[in-house]
Every structure is written in structure tokens, then in C-alpha cells.
C-alpha atoms as one frame of an Amber mdcrd trajectory, in Angstrom:
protein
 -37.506 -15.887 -10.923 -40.816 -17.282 -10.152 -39.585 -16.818  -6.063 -39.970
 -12.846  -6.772 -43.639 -12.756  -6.169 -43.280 -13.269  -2.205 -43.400  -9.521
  -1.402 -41.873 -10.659   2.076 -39.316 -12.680   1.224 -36.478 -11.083   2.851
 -33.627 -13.759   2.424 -33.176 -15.723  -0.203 -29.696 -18.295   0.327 -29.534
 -20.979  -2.421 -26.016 -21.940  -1.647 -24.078 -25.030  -1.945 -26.361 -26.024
  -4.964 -25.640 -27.862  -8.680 -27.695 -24.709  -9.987 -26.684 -23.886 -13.120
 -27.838 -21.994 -16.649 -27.836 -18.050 -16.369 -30.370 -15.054 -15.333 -32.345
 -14.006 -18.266 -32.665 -10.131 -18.126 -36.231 -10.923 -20.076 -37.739 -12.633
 -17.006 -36.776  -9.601 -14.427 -39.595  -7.753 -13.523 -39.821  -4.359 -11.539
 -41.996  -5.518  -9.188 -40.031  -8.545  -7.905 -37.822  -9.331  -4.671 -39.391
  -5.634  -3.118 -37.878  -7.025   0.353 -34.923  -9.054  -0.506 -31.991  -8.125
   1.826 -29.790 -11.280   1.681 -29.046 -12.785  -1.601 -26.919 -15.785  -1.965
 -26.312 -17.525  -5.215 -23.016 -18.498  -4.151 -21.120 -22.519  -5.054 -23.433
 -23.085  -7.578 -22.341 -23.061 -11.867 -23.936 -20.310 -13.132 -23.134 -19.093
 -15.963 -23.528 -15.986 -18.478 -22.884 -11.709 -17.708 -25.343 -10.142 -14.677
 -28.359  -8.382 -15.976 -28.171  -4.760 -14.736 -31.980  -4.377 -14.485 -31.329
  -7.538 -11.447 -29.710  -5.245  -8.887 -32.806  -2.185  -9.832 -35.313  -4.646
  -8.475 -33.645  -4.707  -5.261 -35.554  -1.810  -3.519 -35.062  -2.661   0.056
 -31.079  -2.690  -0.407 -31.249   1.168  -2.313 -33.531   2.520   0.670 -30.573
   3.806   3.514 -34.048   4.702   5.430 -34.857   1.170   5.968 -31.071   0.273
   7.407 -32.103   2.380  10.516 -34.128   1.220  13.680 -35.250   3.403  16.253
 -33.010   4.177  18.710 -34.653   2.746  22.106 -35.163  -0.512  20.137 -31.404
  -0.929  18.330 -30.217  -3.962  21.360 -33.749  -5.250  21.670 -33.676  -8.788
  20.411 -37.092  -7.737  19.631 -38.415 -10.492  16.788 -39.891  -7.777  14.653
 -36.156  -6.639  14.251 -33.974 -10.156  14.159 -34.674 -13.091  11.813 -35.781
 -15.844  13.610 -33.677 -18.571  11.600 -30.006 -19.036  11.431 -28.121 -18.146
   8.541 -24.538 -19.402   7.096 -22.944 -16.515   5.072 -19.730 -15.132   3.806
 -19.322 -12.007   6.073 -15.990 -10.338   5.741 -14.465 -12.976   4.258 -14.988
 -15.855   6.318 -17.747 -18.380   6.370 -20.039 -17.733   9.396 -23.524 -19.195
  10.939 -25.273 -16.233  11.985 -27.848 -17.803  14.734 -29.611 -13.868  15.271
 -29.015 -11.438  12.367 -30.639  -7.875  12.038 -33.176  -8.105   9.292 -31.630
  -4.385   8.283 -28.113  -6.554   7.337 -27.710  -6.661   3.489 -25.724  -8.618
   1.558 -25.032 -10.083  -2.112 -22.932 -13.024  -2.497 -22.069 -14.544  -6.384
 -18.890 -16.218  -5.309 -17.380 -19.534  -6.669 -19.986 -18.971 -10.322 -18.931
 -18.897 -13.735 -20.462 -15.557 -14.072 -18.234 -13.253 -16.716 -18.622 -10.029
 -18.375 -18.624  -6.650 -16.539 -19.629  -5.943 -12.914 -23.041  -3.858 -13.452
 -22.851   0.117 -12.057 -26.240  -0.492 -10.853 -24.903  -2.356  -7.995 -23.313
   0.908  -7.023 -27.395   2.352  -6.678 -28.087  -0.611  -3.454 -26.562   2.394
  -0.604 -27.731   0.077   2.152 -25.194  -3.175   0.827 -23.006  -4.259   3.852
 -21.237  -7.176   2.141 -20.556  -8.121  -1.646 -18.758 -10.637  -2.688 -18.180
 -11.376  -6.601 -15.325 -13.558  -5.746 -14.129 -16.528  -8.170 -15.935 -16.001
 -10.954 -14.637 -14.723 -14.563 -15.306 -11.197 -14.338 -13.438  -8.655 -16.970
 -13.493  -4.894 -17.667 -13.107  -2.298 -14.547 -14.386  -2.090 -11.248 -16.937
  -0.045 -11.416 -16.594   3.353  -9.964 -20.233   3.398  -8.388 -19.217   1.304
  -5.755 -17.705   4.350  -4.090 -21.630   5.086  -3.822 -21.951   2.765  -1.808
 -21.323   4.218   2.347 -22.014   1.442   5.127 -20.236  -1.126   2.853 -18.082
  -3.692   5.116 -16.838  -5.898   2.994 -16.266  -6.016  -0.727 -14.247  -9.056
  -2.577 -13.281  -9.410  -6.045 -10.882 -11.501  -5.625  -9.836 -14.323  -8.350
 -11.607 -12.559 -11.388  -9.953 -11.289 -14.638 -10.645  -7.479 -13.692  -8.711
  -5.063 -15.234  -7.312  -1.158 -14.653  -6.974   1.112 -11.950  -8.620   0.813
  -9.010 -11.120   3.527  -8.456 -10.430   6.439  -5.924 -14.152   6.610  -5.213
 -13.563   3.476  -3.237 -11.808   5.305  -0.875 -14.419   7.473   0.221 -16.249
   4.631   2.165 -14.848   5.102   5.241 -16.915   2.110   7.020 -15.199  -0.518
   4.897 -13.271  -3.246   6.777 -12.028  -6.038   4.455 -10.875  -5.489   0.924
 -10.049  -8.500  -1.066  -8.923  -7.228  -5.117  -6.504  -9.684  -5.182  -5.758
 -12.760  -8.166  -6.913 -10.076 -10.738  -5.175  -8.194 -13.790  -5.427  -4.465
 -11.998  -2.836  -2.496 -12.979  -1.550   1.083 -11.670  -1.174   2.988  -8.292
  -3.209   2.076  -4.978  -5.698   4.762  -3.996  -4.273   6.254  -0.553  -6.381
   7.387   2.531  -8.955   6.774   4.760  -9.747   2.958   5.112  -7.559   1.970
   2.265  -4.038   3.182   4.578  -4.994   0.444   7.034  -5.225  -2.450   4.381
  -2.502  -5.283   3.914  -0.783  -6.293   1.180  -2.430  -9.810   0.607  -5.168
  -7.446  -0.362  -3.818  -6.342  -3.861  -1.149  -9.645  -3.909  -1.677 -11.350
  -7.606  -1.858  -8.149  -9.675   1.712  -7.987 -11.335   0.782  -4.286 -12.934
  -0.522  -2.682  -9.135   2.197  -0.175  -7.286   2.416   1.730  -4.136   1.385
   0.973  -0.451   1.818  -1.327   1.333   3.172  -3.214  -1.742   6.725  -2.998
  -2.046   6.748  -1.485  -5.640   6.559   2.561  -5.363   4.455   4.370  -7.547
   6.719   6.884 -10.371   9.880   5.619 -10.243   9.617   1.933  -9.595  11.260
   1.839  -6.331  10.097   1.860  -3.070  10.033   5.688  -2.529  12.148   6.874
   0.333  11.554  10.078   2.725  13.809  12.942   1.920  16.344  12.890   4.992
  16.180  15.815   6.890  18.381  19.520   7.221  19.646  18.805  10.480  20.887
  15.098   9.602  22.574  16.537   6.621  25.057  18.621   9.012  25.750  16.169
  10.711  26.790  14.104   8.032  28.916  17.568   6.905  30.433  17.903  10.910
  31.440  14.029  11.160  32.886  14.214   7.631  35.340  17.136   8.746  35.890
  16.374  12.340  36.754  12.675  11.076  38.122  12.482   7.511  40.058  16.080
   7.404  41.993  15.473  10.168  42.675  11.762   8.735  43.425  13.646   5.758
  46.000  16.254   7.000  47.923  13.724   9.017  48.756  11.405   6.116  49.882
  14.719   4.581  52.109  16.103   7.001  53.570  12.463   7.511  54.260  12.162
   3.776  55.648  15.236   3.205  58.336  14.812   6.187  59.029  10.906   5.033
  59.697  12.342   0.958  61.348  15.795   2.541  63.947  13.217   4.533  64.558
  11.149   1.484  65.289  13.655  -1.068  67.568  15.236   1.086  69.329  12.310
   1.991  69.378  11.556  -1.496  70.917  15.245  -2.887  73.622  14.612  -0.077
  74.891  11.380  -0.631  74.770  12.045  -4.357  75.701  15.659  -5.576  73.138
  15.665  -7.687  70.896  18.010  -8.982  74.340  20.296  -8.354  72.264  23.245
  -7.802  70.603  21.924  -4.615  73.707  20.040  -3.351  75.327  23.272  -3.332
  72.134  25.596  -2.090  71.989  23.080   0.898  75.869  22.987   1.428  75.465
  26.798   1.835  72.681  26.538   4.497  74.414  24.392   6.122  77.591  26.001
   6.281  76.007  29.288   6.851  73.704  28.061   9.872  77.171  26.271  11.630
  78.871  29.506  11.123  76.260  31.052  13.189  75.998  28.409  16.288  79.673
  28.488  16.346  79.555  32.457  16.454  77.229  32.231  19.566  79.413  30.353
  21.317  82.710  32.407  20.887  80.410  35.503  22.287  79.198  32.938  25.233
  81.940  32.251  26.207  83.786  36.166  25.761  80.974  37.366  27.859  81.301
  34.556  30.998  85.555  35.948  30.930  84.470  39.335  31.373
């Protein structure tokens, strides 16, 4: 902690160490790291929960005023306004060498630790953090919903941790966010929807058994993936198809049945005088209706003499 009393020490990158032991919230002072923008403890074994009063000291990465350079000077690879020295950091989840970097970037990166207990909310108070990573580590409780605080955030992993509940909606008010990596954790619940978080994969949220919704194939409610109602119009013409298809199908196996079993029974009554009743009823009609054919032709043929 004794590196805190360099009030311009602006980056402080201690990775790829054997630094171990944790940070004693006793030792933190107030007035330490006033200009730290870059800090990177990561691939070291540290061990033990993060002091909240750590992330208060951090004065340079609350003030959003100090994130802004005037406007005619923004492109000027100016050296007041890029550090000078190259700089290897997790940015958006890759490993990059950064040969000119804004001094206004911030970042935080505690990946590959041993750190545990709860993510502090004061980290949610640094409104000028671009990047945090608290990736493999053994983290617990919730994500903290301060984090939403936090507006020009780019990239925020929390992957491979032991983090538990919902995810927070506040998250999805930080509409500059670009890579989200909550995945390998114990979150459980439905996936905030809108803004950044609709443009998000599913490797994002992949290793959290209890998470539902988009883009993961698990709906939220019911369990299933939830469908969209089909529309009014495709109904009818499910209903039109149905009739114009099927009823006809429908009344031509009729009709032909009814002939083919009409046929038979008749054939049947005939050749076997039974039930009497309709043997004789259909004798009748049959005698009746030769009567009248032969009738028609005795007046034919009186009519062609004449």
C-alpha cells in the first residue's frame, strides 16, 4: 500500500506475479492512489474478501469530469493526453498490448485471484470504469446492483465465480456496454431484456443451470421456449384449407359408402326374402314402377296409330 503515496501514479499493472496474502482494509488510507486509472492485480494468489473502503480511494475513476478532453484536442496524440509506455491488459475480454492508450481509459482487473466474499457496491461509485474484470476468482452473494451506476462501462466479466441470484435489471441501463461475460456462475432466474443486453450471445450466461430466457433456449414462465401467438389471418386459412380439403374428402367417402351398403342390402333383401316387410315394400315398387313404363308405352305407341 506503501505505492499510494505517488500522487501521480496513474497506472499501476502488477500482473503475472507470485503475489500473494490479502488487502488489509486497516492499511487503506483516503488519501492514497488520488490518480490511479489502471489497476491490475490480475494472475497473482491473492487471497481474502475486497475491502470496500479500496474502491473509495479511487478518486480519479468516480470523477466522469476527468474522462473528458477538450474537443479540438480528442485525436491529438498530444503526450499530455496518451501514456507514453505500452501497456498489456485485458480489454473486452481478450489480452491486448496497448502501445498508445488515453490516460482518461480506466480499468480494474482482479482476474485469475483467490479473492472470495461479496463484490463491494462501492465499485458501483467509480462512473468513469471502462473495463472490470473479477473473473476466476471465488466470489459469492449477488452482483451488485450499483454496477448499473456505472454509464461508459465496456466491458464487465464475472465469469467463473460462485455468484448467485438474479441478475440485476440496472445492468441494463448501460447502454455503452459491449462484452458481458456472467458465465460459469450459480445465477439463477430470467435474463434482463433490452438495450445492450438484446444483442448479447448465449456463451454469455452458458454455465448457470438456474438462468432462463433470451437467447438461451429455456423460456422464462413456462419452461419452454415461448412461441409467438400465430396470427388472425393464418388462422383462416388454416379454417379455408380444412373445408376446401377435408369436407369434400369427407362427403365423398360418404356418398360412396352409402351407395356400396344401399347396393348390398338390397341385393341382400332380394335374394333372401328377408326382413318380409321390405322384400315385399320393394316387390311393390318394383311392380308398381314396371306397371308404369309399360303404361307409357301402350299410349306411345296408340298415339303414333292415330
Amino acid at each position: 500500500m506503501w505505492l499510494g503515496v505517488f500522487l501521480n501514479l496513474k497506472v499501476l499493472s502488477l500482473r503475472f506475479n507470485k503475489l500473494n496474502g490479502s488487502i488489509v482494509s486497516t492499511s487503506i488510507k483516503g488519501y492514497m492512489f488520488p490518480q490511479l486509472r489502471v489497476f491490475d492485480l490480475s494472475y497473482n494468489e491473492f487471497i481474502g474478501d475486497l475491502p470496500t473502503v479500496l474502491f473509495k480511494i479511487f478518486k480519479a475513476m468516480a470523477n466522469e469530469d476527468e474522462d473528458r478532453i477538450p474537443q479540438g484536442q480528442r485525436y491529438l496524440k498530444h503526450k499530455n493526453y496518451y501514456y507514453q509506455d505500452s501497456l498489456v491488459i485485458g480489454m473486452k475480454g481478450q489480452e491486448r498490448e496497448i502501445v498508445k492508450i488515453l490516460i482518461t481509459f480506466t480499468a480494474i482487473d482482479l482476474s485469475c485471484n483467490e479473492f472470495e466474499g461479496h463484490i463491494p457496491n462501492s465499485i458501483g461509485d467509480l462512473l468513469a470504469l471502462r473495463e472490470l474484470n473479477l473473473s476466476h476468482n471465488m466470489f459469492t452473494g449477488l452482483i451488485p446492483g450499483s454496477l448499473g451506476n456505472l454509464s461508459v462501462l465496456e466491458s464487465l466479466d464475472l465469469s467463473s465465480n460462485q455468484i448467485g441470484g438474479a441478475i440485476p435489471g440496472q445492468l441494463t441501463s448501460i447502454s455503452s456496454l459491449e462484452v458481458l461475460n456472467l458465465s460459469h456462475n450459480k445465477l439463477v432466474g430470467c435474463i434482463p431484456q433490452g438495450s445492450q443486453f438484446n444483442t448479447f450471445e448465449a456463451n454469455s450466461y452458458q454455465g448457470n443451470d438456474g438462468l432462463k430466457g433470451k437467447p438461451l433456449s429455456q423460456g422464462c414462465g413456462n419452461g419452454m421456449t415461448p412461441q409467438l401467438p400465430a396470427s388472425k389471418e393464418f388462422h383462416q386459412e388454416d379454417d379455408l384449407s380444412f373445408l376446401s380439403g377435408c369436407t369434400v374428402k369427407v362427403v365423398a367417402i360418404g356418398y360412396g359408402c352409402g351407395i356400396l351398403f344401399g347396393l348390398f342390402m338390397g341385393s341382400l333383401m332380394l335374394l333372401t326374402g328377408k326382413p318380409e316387410f321390405i322384400a315385399r315394400f320393394v316387390e311393390e315398387e318394383a311392380y308398381k314402377l314396371a306397371m308404369k313404363v309399360k303404361r307409357r308405352k301402350s299410349n306411345t305407341r296408340r298415339r303414333r296409330r292415330n
